[in-house]
N, C-alpha and C positions, 0 to 999 in steps of 0.2 A: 887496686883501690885508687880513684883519683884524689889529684891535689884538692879537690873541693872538700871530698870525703876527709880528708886530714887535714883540714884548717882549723877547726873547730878548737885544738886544743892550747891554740893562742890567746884562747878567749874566755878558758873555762869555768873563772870568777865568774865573766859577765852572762856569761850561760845560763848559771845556776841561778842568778840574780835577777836575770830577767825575762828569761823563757818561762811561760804560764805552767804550771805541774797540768799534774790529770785529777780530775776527779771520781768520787766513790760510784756513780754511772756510768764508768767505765768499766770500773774493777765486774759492777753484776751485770754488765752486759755480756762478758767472758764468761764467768760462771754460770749463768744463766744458759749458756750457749751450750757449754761443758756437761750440764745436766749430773756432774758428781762430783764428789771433793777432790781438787787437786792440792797433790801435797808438796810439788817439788817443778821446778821453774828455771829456763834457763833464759836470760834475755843479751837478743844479738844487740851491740853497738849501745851499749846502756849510758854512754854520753855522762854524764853530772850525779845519774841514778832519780829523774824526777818522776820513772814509769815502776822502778823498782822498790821505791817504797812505799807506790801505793799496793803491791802485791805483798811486799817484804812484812808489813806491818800488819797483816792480815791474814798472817800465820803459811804462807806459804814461803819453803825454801826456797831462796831465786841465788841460782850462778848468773854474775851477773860479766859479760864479757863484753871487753872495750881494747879497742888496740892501741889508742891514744891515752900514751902514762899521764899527761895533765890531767885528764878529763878522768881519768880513774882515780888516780889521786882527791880528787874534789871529789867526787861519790863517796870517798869513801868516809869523809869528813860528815856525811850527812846518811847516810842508810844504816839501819839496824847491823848491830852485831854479826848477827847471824848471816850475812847476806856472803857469800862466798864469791871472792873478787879473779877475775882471770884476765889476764892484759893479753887480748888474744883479738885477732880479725874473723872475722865466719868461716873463709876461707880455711883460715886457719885449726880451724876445731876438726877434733878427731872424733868417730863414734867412740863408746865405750858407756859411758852413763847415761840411759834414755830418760825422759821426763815426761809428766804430762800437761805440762804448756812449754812450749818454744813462741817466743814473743818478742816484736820490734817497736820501738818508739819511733818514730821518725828516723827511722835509721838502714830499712830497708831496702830504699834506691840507693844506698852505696855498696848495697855486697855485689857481687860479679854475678849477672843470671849465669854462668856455665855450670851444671849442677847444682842450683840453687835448691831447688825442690829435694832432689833426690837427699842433698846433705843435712837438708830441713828434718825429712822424712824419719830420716837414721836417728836422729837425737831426739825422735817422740816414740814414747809409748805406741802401742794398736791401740788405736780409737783415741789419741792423745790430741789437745787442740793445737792449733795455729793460730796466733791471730800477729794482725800488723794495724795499725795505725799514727793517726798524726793527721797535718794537714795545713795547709798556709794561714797566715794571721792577715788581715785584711784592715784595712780603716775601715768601719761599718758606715760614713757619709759618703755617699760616692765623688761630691764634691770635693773632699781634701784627699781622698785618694786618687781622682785624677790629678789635681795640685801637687801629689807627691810623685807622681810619675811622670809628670813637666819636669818636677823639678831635678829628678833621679836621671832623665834621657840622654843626657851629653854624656854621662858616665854607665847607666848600661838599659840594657832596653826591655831588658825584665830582671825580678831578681827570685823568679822562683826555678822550680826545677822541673823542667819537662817530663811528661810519663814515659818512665821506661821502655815502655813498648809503643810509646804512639798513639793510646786510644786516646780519642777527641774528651775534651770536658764533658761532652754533652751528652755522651753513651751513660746508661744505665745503671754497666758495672764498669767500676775505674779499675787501674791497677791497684794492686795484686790481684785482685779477684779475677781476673782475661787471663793472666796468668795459671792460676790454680784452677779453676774451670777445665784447662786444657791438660793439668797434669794428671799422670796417672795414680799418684800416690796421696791423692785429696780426694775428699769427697763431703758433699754439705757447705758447700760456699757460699758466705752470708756476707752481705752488704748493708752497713746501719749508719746511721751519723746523730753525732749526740752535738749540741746545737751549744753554743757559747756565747756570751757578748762580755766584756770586760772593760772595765775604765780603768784606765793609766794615764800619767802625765805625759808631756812631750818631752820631755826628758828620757824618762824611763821609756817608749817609742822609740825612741833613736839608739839606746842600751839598747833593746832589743833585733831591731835590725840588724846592728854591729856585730851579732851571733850569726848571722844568715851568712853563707857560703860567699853566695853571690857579691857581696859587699868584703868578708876577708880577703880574699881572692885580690884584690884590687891594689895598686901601688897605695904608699900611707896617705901620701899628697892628694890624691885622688880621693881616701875615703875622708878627709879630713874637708874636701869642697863638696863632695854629696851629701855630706850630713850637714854640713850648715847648710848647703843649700834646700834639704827638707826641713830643717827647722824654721828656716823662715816663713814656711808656707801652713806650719801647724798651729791650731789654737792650742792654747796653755794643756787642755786636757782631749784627750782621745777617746774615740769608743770601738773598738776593736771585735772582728769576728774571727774566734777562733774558736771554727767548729771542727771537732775532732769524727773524721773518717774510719770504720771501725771495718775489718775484711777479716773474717773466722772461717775456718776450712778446719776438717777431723783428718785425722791420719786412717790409710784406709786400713784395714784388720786383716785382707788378705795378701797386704804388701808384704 
């Protein structure tokens, strides 16, 4: 797991506080997909728990695993009772208890593709779902999002995460989906995006960013001149796209 993938838990107050949750068209676009009651849920990389208890509160059991003890810690301050906590990497998970969803928040370009599928596979039921989503938060003005990436350049030249495997933005199906298409142990690969716009302050904007890999990663001095130097360039309030990316794939029955 890279240093980016473990930064996160420096930060895990600000996490919780300022990364956007999911909302309940997310939860029935799963279900929906699922076409039957699932009763039991395991999610990789569940970070703060802001994907866990929109399932958790909705009567389905979720193991909820995270390798990072901050970040689990703070989850646990905030999800339901029942929600069954494991301080564990993907990697790290052993078959034994299958489920019928295995599910990622923004959190599955950090596991290792070296049997990613097949380890996925093992901890779902036959016929059990997959799903992964997430996706970048944007200034929704093109104008002060170029202004923030003036302002961002001396210190780094993007701050998002490249796709795993290379496919271009502008193909069809993004990752995961290239991926699970190709696997043998999926089938039914479905591609959606559930559409978002959000106001926050520029305050809370730059909390936010401070969560993104790309900007932890950075000496303090460093992140301490990138963020004033986007503050200078934002208006008091922002309006934000964060549209959530949604890739479902079924486990196949004959694996």
């Amino acid at each position: 797991m890279s240093g980016r993938a473990l930064s996160f838990g420096m930060r895990a107050q600000a996490y919780e506080r300022f990364r956007p949750g999911y909302p309940m068209e997310l939860f029935d676009t799963v279900m929906e997909y699922a076409g039957r009651p699932i009763r039991t849920a395991l999610e990789v990389g569940a970070g703060t728990g802001k994907a866990t208890r929109l399932f958790a509160r909705r009567g389905i059991a979720v193991t909820a695993t995270e390798p990072d003890g901050d970040m689990l810690a703070e989850l646990r301050k905030h999800v339901p009772a029942s929600v069954r906590t494991v301080r564990a990497a993907f990697e790290g998970l052993r078959p034994g208890e299958s489920y019928g969803l295995v599910y990622a928040a923004a959190a599955l370009h950090w596991t290792s593709p070296e049997g990613r599928w097949s380890r996925t596979a093992a901890l779902l039921e036959p016929g059990g779902v997959f799903a992964s989503f997430g996706g970048p938060v944007h200034l929704a003005d093109p104008a002060v999002e170029e202004a923030v990436r003036a302002a961002r350049a001396p210190f780094l030249a993007s701050d998002g995460v490249p796709s795993p495997d290379g496919t271009p933005p502008e193909h069809d199906m993004q990752w995961p989906g290239t991926e699970l298409q190709r696997s043998e142990w999926f089938t039914d690969v479905r591609q959606s995006m559930i559409r978002r716009r959000l106001m926050m302050s520029a305050r809370d904007y730059i909390g936010q960013l401070s969560t993104i890999s790309a900007y932890l990663i950075l000496p303090a001095s460093e992140q301490e001149q990138v963020f004033r130097q986007i503050t200078r360039v934002l208006p008091e309030t922002v309006e934000i796209a964060a549209d959530i990316t949604v890739h479902l794939a079924r486990r196949r029955y004959e694996q």
